[in-house]
C-alpha positions as CSV (number, residue, x, y, z in Angstrom):
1,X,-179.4,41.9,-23.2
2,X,-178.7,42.0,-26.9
3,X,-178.2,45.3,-28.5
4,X,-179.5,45.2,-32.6
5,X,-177.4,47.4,-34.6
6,X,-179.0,48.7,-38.0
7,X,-176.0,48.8,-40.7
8,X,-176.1,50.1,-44.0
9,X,-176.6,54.3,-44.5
10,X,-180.3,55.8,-43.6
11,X,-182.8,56.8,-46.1
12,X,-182.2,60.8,-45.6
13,X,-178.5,59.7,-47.3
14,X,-179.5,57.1,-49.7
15,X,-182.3,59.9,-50.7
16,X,-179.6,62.2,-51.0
17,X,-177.1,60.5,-52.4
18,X,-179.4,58.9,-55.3
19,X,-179.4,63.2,-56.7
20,X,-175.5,62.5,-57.7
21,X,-175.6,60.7,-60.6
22,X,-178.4,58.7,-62.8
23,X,-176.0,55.8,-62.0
24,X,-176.9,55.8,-58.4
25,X,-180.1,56.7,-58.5
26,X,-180.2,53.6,-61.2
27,X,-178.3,51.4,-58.7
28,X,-180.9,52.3,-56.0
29,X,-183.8,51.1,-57.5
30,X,-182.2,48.1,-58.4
31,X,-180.4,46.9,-54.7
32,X,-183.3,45.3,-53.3
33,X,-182.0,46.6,-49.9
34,X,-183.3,50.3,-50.7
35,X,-185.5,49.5,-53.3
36,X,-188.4,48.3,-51.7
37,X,-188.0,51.4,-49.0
38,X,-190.1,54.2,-50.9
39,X,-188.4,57.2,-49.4
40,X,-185.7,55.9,-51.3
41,X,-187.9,55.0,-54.2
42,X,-189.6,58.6,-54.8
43,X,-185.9,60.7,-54.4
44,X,-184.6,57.9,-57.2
45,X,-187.1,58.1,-59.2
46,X,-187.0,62.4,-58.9
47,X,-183.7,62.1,-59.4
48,X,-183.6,60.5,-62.4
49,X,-186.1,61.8,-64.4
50,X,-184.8,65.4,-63.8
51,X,-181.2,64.4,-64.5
52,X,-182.9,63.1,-67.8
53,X,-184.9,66.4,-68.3
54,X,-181.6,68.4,-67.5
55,X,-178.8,66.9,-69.6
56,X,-181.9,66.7,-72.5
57,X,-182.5,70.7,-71.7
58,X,-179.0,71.4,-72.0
59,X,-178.3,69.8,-75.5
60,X,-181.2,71.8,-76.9
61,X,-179.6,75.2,-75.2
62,X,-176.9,73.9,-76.9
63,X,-178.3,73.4,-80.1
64,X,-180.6,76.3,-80.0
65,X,-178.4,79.1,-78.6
66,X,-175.5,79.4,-81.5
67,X,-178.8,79.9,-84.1
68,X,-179.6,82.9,-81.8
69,X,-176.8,84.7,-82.9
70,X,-178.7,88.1,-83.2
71,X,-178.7,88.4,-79.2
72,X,-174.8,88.9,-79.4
73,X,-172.5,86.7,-77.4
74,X,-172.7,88.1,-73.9
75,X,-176.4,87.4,-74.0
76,X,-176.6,84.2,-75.1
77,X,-173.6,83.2,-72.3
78,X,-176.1,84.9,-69.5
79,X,-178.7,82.7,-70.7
80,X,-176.7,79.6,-70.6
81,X,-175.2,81.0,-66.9
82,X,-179.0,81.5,-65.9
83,X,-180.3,78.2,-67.0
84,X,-177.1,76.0,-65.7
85,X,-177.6,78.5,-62.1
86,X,-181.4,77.5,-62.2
87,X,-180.5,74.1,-62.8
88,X,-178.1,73.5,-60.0
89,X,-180.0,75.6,-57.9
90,X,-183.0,72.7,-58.2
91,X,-180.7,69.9,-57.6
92,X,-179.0,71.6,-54.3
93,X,-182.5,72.4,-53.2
94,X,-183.1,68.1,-54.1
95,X,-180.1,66.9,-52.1
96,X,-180.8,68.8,-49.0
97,X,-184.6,68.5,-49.0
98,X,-183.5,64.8,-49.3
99,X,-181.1,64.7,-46.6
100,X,-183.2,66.4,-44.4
101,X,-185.8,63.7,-44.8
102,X,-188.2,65.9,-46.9
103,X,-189.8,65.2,-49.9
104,X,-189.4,68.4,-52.0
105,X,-191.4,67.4,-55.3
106,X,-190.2,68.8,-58.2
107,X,-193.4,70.0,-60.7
108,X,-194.9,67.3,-62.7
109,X,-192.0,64.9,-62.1
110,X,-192.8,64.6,-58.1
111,X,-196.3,63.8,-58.5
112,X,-195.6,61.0,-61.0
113,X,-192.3,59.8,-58.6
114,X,-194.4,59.7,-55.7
115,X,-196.8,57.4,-57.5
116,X,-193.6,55.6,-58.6
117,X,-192.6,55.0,-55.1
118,X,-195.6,53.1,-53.9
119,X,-195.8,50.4,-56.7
């Protein structure tokens, strides 16, 4: 009787995992291993496109907030502690959706990842 082992990590982890960094979620879609899976695929392709959204967000708050100066400093640091909270509240929300082996799509981006993931 032979016993098959699957190796390698299961898509709830990859899916998870991919929300770290672009970089992985990058890496994901290139490994032909977990590319072609498209569980995988959609939280990659989620992932990256709202780290691209977030880090792009974040230099206009940056940009925007200092010519704002007429809201006084305490409110323009609640506004930046609001939208950095919101922010990682999303991407926690992401990486245990993923992990659980949900597909939590994001507005706008998780309709066009989903399509992403069955190409």
């Amino acid at each position: 009787m032979s016993i098959s082992k699957k190796t390698g990590l299961s898509d709830n982890i990859v899916g998870a995992v991919a929300y770290f960094t672009p970089f992985m979620a990058i890496f994901f879609l290139a490994i032909r291993r977990y590319n072609k899976r498209p569980y995988v695929r959609f939280h990659a392709w989620q992932s990256l496109v709202f780290n691209v959204f977030a880090i792009s967000f974040g230099y206009l708050l940056a940009y925007i907030l200092p010519l704002m100066k007429f809201l006084g400093a305490r409110a323009l640091i609640v506004i930046a502690c609001v939208a950095v909270s919101f922010a990682f509240l999303v991407w926690l929300w992401c990486v245990i959706s993923a992990a659980n082996g949900k597909r939590f799509r994001l507005p706008i981006i998780g309709n066009w990842a989903d399509e992403q993931a069955y190409r």
